[in-house]
Biopython code that builds the backbone (N, CA, C, O; Angstrom):
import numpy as np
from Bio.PDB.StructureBuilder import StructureBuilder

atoms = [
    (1, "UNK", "N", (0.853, -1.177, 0.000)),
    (1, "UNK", "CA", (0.000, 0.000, 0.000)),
    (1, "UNK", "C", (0.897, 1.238, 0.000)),
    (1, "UNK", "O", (1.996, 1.091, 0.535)),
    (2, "UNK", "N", (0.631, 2.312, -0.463)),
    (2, "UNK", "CA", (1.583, 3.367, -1.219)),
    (2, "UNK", "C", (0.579, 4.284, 0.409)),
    (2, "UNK", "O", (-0.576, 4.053, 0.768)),
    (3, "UNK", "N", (1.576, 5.272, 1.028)),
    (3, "UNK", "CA", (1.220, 5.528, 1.564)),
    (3, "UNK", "C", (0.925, 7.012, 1.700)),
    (3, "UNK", "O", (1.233, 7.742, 2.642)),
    (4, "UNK", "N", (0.228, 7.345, 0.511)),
    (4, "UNK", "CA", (-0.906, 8.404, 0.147)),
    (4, "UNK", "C", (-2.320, 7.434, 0.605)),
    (4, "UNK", "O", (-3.083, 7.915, 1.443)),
    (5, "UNK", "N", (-2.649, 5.909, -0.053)),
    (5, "UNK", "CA", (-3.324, 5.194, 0.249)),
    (5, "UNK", "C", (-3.869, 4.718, 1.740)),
    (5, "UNK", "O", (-5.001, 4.599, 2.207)),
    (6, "UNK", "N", (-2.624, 4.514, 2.237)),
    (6, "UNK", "CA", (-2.401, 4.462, 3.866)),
    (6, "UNK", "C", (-3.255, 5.428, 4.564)),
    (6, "UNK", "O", (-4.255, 5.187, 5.241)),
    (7, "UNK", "N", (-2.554, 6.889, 4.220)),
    (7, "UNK", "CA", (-3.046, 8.231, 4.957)),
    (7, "UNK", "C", (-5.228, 8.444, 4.609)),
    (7, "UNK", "O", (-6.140, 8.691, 5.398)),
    (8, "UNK", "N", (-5.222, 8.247, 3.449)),
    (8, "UNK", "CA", (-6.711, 8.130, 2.925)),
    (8, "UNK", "C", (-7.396, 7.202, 3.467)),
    (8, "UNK", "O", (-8.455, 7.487, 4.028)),
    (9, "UNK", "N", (-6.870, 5.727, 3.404)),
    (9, "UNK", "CA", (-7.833, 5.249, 4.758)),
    (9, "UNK", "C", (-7.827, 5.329, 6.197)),
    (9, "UNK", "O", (-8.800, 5.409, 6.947)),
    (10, "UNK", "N", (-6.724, 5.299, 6.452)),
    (10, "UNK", "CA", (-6.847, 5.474, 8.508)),
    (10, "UNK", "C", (-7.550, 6.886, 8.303)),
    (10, "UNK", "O", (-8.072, 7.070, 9.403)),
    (11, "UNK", "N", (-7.856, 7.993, 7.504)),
    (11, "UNK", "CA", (-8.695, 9.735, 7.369)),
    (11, "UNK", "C", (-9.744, 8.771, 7.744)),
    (11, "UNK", "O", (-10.097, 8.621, 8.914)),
    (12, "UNK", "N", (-10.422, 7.880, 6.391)),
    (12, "UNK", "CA", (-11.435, 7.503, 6.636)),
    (12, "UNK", "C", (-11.943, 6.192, 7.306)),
    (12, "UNK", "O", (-13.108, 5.798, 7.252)),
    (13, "UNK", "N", (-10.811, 5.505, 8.011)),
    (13, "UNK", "CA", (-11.092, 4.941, 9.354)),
    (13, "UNK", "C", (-11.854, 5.629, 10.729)),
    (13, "UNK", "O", (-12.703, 5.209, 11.515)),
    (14, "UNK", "N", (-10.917, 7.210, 10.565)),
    (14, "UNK", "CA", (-11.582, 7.871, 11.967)),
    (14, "UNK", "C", (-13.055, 8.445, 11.401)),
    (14, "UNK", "O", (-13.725, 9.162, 12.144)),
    (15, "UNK", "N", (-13.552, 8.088, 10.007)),
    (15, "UNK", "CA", (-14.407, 8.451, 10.404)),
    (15, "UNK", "C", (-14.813, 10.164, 9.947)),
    (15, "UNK", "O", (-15.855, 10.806, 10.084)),
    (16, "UNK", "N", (-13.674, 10.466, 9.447)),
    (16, "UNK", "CA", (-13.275, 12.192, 9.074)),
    (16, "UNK", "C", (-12.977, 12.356, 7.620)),
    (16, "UNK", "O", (-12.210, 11.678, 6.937)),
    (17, "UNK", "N", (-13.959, 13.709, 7.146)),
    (17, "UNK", "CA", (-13.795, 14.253, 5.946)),
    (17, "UNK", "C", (-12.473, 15.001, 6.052)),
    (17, "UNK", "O", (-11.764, 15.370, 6.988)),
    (18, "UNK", "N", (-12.413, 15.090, 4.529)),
    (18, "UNK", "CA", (-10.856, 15.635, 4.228)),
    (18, "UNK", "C", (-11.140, 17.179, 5.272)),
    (18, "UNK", "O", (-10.455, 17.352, 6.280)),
    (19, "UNK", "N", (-12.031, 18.016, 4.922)),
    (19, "UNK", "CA", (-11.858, 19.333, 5.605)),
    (19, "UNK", "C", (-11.898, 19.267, 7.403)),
    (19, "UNK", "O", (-11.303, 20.051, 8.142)),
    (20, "UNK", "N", (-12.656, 18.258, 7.780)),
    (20, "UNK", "CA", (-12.316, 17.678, 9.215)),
    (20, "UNK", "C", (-11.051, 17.763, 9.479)),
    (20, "UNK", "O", (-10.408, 18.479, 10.246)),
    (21, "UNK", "N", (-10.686, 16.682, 8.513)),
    (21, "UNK", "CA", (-9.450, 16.425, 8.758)),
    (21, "UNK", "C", (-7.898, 17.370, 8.799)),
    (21, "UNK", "O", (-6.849, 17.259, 9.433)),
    (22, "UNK", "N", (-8.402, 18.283, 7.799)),
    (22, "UNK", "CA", (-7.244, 19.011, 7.538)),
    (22, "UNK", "C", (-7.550, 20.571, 9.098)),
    (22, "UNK", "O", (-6.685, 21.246, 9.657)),
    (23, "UNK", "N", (-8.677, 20.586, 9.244)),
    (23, "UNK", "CA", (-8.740, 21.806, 10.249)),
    (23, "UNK", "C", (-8.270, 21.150, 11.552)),
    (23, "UNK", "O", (-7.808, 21.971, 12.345)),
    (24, "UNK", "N", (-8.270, 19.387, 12.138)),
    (24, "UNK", "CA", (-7.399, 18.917, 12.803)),
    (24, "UNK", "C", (-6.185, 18.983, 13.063)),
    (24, "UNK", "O", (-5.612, 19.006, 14.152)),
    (25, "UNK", "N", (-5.706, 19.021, 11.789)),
    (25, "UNK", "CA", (-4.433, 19.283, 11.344)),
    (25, "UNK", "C", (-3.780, 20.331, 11.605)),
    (25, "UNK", "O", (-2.587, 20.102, 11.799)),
    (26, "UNK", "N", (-4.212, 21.846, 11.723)),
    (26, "UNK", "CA", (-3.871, 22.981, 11.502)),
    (26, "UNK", "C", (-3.902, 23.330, 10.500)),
    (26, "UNK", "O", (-3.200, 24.278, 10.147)),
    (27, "UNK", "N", (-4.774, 22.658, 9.624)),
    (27, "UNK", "CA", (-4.657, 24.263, 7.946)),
    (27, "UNK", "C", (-5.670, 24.220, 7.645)),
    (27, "UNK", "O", (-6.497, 23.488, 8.189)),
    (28, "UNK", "N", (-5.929, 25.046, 6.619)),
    (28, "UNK", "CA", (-6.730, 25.844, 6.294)),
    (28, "UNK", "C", (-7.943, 24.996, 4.946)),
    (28, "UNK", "O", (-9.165, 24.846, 4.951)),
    (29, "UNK", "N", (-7.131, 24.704, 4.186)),
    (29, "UNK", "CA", (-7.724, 24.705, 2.606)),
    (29, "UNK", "C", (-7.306, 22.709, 2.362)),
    (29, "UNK", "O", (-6.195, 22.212, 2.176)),
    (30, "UNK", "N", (-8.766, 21.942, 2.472)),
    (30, "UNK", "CA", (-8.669, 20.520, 2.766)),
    (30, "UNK", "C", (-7.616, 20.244, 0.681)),
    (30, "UNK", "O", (-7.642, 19.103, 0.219)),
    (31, "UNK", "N", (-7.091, 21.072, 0.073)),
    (31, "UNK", "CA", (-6.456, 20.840, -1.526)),
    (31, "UNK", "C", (-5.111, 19.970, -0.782)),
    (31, "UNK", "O", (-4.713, 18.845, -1.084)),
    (32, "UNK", "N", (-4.625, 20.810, 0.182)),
    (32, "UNK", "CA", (-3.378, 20.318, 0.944)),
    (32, "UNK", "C", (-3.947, 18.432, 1.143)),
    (32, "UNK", "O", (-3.272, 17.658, 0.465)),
    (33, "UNK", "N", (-4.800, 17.943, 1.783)),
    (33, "UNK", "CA", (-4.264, 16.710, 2.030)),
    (33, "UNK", "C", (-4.757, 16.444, 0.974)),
    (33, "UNK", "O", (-3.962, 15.684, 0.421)),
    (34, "UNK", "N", (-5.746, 16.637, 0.240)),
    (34, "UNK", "CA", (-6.620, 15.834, -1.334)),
    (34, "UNK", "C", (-4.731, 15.704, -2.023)),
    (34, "UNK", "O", (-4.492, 14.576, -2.453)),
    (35, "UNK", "N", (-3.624, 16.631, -2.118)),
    (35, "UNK", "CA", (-2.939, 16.737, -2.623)),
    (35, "UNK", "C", (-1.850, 15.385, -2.359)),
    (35, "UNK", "O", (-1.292, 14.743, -3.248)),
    (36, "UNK", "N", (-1.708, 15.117, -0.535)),
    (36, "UNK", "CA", (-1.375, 13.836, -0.184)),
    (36, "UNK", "C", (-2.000, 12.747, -0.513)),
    (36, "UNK", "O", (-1.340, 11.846, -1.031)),
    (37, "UNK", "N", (-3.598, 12.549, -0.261)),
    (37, "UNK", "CA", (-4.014, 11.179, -0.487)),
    (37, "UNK", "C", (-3.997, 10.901, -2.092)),
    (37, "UNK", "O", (-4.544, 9.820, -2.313)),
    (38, "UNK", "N", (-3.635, 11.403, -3.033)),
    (38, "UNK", "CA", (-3.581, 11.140, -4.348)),
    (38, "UNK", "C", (-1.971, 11.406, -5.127)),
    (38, "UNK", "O", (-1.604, 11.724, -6.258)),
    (39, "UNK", "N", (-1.346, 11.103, -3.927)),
    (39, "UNK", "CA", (0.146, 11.345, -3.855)),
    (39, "UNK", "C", (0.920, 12.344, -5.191)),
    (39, "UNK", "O", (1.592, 11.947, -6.143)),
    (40, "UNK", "N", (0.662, 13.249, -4.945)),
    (40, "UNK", "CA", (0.890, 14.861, -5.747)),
    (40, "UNK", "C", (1.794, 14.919, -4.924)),
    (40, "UNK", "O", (2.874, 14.443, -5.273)),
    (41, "UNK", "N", (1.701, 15.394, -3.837)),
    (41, "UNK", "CA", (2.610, 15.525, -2.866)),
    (41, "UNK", "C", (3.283, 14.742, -1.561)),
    (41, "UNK", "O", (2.730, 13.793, -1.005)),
    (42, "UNK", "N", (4.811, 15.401, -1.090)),
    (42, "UNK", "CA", (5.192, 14.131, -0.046)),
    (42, "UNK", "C", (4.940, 14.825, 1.504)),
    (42, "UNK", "O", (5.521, 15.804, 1.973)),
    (43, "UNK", "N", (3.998, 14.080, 2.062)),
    (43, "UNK", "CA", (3.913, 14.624, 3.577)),
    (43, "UNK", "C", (5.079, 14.963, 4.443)),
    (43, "UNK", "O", (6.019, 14.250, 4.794)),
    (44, "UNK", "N", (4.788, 16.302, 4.729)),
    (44, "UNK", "CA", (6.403, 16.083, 5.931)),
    (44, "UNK", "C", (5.990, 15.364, 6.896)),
    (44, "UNK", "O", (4.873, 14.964, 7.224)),
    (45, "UNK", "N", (7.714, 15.160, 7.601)),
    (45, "UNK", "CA", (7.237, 13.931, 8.466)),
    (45, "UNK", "C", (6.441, 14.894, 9.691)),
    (45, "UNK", "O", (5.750, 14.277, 10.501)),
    (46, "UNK", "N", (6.539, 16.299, 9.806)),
    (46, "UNK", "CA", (5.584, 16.684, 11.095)),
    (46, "UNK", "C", (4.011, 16.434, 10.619)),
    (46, "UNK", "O", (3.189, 15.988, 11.419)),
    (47, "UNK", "N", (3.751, 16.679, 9.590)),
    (47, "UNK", "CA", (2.398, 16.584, 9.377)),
    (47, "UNK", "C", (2.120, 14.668, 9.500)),
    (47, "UNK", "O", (0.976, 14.215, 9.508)),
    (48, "UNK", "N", (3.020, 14.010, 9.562)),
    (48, "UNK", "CA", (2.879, 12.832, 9.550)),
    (48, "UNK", "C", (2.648, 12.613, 11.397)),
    (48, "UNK", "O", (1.992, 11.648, 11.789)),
    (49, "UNK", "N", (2.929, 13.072, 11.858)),
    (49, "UNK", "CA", (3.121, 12.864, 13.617)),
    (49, "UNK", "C", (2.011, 13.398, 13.709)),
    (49, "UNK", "O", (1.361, 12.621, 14.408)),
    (50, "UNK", "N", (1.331, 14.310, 13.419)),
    (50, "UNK", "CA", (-0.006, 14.951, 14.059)),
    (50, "UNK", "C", (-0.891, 13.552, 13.571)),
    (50, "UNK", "O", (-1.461, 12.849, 14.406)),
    (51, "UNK", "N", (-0.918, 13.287, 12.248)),
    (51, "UNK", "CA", (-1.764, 12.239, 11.637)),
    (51, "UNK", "C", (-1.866, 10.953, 12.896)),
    (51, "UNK", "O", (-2.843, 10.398, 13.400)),
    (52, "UNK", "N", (-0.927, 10.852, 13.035)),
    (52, "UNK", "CA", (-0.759, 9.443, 14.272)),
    (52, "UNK", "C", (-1.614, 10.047, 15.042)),
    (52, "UNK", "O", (-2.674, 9.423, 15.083)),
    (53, "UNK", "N", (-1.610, 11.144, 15.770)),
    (53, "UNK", "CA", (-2.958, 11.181, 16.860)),
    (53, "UNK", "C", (-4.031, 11.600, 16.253)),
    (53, "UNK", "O", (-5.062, 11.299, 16.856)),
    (54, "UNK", "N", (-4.180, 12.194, 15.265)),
    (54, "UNK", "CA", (-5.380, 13.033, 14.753)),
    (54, "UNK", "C", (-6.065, 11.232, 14.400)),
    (54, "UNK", "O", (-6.896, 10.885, 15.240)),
    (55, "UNK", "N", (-5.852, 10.481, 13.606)),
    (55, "UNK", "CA", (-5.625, 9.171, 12.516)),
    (55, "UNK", "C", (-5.655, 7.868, 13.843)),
    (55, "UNK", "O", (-6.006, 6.732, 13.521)),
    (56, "UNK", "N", (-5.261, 8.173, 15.297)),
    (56, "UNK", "CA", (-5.047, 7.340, 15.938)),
    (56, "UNK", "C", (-3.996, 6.192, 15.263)),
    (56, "UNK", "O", (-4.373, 5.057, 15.552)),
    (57, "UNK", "N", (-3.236, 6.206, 14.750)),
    (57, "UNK", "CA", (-2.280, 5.406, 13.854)),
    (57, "UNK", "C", (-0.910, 5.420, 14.639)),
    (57, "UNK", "O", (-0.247, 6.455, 14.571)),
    (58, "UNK", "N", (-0.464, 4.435, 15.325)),
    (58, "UNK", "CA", (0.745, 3.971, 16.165)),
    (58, "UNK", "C", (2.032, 5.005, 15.095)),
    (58, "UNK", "O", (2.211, 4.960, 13.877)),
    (59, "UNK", "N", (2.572, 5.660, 15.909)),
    (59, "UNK", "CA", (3.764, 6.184, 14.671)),
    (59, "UNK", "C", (4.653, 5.405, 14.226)),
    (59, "UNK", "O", (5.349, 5.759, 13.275)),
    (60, "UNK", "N", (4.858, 3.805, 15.012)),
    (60, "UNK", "CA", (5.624, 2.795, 14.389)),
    (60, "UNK", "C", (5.112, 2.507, 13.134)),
    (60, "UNK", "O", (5.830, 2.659, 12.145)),
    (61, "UNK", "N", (3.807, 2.056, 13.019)),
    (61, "UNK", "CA", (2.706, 2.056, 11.861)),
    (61, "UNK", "C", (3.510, 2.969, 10.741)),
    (61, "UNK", "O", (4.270, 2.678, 9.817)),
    (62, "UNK", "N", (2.924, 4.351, 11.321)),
    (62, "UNK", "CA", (3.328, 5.175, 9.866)),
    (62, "UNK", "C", (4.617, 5.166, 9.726)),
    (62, "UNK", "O", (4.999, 5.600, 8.639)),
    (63, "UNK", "N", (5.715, 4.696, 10.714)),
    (63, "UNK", "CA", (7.018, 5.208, 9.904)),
    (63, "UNK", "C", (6.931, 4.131, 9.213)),
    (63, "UNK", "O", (6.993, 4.453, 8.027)),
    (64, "UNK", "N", (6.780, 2.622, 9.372)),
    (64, "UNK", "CA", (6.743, 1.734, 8.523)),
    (64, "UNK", "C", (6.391, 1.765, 7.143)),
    (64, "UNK", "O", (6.824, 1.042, 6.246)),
    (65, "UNK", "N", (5.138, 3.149, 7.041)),
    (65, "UNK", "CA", (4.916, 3.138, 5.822)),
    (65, "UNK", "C", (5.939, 4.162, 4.855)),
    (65, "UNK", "O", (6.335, 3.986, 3.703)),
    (66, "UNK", "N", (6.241, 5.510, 5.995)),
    (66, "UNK", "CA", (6.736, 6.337, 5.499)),
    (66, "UNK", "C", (8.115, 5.566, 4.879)),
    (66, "UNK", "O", (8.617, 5.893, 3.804)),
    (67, "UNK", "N", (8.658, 4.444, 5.781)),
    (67, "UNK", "CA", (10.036, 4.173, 5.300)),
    (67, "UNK", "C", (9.615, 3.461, 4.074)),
    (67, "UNK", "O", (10.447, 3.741, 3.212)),
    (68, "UNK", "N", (8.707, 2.667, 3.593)),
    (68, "UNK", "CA", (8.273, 1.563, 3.105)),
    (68, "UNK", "C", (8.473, 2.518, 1.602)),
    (68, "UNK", "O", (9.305, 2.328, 0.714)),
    (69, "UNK", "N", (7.348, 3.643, 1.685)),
    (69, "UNK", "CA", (7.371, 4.512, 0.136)),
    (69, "UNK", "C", (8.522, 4.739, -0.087)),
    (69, "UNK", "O", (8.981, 4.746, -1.229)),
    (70, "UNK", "N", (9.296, 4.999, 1.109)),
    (70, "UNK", "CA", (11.230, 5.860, 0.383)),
    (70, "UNK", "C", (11.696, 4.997, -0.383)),
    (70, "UNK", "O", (12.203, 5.323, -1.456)),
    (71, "UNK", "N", (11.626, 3.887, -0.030)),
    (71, "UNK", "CA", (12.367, 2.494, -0.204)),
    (71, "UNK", "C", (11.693, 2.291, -1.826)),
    (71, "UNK", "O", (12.289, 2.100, -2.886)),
    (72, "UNK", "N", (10.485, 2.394, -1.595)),
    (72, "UNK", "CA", (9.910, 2.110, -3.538)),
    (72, "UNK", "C", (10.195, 3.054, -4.167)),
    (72, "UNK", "O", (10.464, 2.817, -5.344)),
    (73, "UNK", "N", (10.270, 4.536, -3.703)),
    (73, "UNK", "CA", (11.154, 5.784, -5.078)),
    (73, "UNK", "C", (12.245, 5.361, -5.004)),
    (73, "UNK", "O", (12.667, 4.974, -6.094)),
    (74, "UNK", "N", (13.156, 5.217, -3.902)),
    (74, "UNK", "CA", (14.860, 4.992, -4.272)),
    (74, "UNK", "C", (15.149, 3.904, -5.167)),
    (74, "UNK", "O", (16.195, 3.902, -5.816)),
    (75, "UNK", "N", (14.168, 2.832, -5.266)),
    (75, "UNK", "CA", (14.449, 2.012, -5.986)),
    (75, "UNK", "C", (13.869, 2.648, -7.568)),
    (75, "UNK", "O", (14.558, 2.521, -8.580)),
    (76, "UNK", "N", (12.668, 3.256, -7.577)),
    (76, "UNK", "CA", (12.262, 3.561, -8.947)),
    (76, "UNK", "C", (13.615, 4.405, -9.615)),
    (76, "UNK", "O", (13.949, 4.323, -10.797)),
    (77, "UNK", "N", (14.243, 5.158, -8.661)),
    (77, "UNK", "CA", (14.573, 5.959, -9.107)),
    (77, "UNK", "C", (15.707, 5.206, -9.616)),
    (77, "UNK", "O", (16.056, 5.396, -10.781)),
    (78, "UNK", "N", (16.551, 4.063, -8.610)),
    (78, "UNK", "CA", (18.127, 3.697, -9.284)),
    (78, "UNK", "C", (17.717, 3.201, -10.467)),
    (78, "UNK", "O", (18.558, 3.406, -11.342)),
    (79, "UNK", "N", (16.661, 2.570, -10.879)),
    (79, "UNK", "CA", (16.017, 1.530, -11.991)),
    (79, "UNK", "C", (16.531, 2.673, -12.822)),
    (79, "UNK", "O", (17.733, 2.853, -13.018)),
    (80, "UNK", "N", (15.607, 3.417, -13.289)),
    (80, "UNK", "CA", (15.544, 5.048, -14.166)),
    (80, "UNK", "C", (17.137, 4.763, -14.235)),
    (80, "UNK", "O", (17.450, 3.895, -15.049)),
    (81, "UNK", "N", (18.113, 5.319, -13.557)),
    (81, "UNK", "CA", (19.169, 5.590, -13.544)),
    (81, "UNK", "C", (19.874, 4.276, -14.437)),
    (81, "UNK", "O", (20.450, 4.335, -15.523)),
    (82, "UNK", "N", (19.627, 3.164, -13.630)),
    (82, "UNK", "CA", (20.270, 2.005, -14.635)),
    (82, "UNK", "C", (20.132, 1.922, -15.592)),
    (82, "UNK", "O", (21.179, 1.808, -16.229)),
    (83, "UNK", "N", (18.838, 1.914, -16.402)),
    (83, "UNK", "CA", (18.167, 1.720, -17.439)),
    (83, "UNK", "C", (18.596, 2.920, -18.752)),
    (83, "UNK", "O", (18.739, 2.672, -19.949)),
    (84, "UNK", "N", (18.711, 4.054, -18.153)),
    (84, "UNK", "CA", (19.416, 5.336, -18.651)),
    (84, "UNK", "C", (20.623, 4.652, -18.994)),
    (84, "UNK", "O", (20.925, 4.472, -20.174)),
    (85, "UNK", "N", (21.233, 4.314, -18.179)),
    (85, "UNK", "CA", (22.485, 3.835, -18.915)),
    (85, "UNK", "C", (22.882, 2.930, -19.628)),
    (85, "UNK", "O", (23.727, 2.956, -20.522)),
    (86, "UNK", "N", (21.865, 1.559, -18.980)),
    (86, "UNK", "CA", (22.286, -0.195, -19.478)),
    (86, "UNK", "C", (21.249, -0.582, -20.596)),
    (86, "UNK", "O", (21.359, -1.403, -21.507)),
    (87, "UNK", "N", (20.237, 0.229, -20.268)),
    (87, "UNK", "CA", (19.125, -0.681, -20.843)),
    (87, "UNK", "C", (18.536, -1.317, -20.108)),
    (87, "UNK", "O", (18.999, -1.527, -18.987)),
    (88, "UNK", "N", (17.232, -1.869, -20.526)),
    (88, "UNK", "CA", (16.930, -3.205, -19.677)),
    (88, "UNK", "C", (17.218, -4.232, -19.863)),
    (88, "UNK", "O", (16.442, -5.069, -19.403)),
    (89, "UNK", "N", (17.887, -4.513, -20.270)),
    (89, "UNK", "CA", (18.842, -6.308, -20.438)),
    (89, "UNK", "C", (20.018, -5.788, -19.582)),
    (89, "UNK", "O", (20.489, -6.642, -18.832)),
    (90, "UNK", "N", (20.587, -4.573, -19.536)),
    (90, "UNK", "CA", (22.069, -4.521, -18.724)),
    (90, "UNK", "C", (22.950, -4.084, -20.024)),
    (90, "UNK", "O", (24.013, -3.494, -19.836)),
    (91, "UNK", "N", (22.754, -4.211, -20.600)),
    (91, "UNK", "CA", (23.207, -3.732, -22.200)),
    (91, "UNK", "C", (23.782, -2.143, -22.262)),
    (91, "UNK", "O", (22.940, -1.279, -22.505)),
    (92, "UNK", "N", (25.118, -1.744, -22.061)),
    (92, "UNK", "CA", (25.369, -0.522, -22.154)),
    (92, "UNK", "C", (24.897, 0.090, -23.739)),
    (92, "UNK", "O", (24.912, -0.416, -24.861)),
    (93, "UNK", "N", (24.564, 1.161, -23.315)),
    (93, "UNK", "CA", (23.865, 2.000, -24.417)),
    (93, "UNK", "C", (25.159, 3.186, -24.620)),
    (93, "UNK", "O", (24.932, 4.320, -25.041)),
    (94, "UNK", "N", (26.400, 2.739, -24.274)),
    (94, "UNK", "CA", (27.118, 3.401, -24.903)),
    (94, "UNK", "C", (27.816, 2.639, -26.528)),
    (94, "UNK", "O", (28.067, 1.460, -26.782)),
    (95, "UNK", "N", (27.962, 3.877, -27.376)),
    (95, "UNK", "CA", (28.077, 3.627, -28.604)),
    (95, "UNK", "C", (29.689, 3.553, -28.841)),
    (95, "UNK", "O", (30.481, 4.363, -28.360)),
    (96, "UNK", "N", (30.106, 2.229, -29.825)),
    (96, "UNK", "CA", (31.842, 2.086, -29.646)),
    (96, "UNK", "C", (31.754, 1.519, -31.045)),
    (96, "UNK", "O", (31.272, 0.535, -31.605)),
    (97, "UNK", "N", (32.678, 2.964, -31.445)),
    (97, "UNK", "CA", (33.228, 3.008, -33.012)),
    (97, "UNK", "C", (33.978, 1.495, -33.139)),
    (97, "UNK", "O", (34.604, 1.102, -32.154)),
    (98, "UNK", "N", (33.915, 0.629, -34.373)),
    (98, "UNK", "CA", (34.644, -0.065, -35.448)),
    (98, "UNK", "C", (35.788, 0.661, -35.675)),
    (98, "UNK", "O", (35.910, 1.781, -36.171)),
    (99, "UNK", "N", (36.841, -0.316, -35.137)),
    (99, "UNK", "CA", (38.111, 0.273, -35.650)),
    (99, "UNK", "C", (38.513, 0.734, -37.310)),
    (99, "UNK", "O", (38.441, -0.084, -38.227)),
    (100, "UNK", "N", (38.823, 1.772, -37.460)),
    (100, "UNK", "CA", (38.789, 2.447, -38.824)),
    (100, "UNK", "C", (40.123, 1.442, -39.538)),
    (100, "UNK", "O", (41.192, 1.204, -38.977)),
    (101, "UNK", "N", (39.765, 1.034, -40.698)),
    (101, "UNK", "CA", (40.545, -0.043, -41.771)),
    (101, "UNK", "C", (41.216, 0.801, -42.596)),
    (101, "UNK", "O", (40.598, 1.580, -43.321)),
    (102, "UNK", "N", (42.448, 0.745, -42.578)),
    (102, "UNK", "CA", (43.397, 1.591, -43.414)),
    (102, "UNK", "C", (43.925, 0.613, -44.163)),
    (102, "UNK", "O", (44.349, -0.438, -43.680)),
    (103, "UNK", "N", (43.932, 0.913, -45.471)),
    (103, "UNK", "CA", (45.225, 0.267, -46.594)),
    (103, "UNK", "C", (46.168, 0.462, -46.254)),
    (103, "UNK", "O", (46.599, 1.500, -45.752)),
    (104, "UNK", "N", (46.846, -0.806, -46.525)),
    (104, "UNK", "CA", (48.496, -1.040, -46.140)),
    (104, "UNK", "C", (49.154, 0.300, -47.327)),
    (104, "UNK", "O", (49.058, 0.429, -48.547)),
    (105, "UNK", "N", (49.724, 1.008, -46.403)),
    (105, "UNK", "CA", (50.813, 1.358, -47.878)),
    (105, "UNK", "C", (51.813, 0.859, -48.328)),
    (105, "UNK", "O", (52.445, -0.105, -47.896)),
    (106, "UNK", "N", (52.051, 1.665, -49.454)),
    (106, "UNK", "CA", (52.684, 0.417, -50.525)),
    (106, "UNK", "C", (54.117, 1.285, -50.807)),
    (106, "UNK", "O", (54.176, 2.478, -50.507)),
    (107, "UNK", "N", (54.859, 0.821, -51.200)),
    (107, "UNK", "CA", (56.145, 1.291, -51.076)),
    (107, "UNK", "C", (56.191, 1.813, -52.605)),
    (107, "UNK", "O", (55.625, 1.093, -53.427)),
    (108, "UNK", "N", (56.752, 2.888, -53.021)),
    (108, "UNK", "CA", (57.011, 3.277, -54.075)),
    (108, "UNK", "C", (58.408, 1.903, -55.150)),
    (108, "UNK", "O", (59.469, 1.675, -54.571)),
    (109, "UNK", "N", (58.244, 1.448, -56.079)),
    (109, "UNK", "CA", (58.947, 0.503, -56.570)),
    (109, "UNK", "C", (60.157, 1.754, -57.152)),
    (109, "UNK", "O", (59.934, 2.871, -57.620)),
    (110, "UNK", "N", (61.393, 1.090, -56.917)),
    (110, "UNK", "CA", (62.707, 1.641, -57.715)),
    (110, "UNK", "C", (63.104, 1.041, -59.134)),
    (110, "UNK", "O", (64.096, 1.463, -59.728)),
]
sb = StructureBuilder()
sb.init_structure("model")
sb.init_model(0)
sb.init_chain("A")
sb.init_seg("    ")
for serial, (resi, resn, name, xyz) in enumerate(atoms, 1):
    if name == "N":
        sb.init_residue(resn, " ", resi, " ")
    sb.init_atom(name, np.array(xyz, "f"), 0.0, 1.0, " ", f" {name:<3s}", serial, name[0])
structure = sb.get_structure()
């Protein structure tokens, strides 16, 4: 579970609309979490600590998740990075000239 997903159900575990939820929170305009639960954006981890009591959600819970998402971008991201370079077979996608074929020269005859 991607944990924009996470945060959207324990909201609607307690039971709380997004604007509930977000005036729990301290802000203002419920775009801010619509912006988390549809993962636009990455929660800081303070807004993640209020969630544990607002959410009733153990903060072992959420760091589990919070660590859980890092762990799936760092990996999306080295992939990207490999793939940029290898390909997906592992196949460098760098390009290596054929050694250029020169005629023997020939000696002028006396």
């Amino acid at each position: 579970m991607t944990l924009s997903n996470f945060i959207k159900k324990h909201r609607k575990d307690a039971c709380l609309t997004q604007k509930e939820a977000v005036e729990l929170l301290g802000y203002k305009n419920s775009q801010f979490l619509s912006n988390l639960e549809i993962g636009h954006r990455k929660p800081p981890v303070e807004v993640l600590k209020r969630m544990c009591k607002v959410y009733k959600v153990s903060e072992d819970e959420m760091l589990e998740q919070y660590v859980e998402q890092a762990r799936i971008e760092a990996e999306k991201s080295a992939r990207r990075k490999w793939e940029k370079h290898f390909g997906r077979r592992g196949e460098a996608q760098v390009q290596v000239q054929a050694p250029v074929m020169r005629a023997p020269e020939v000696s002028p005859s006396l």
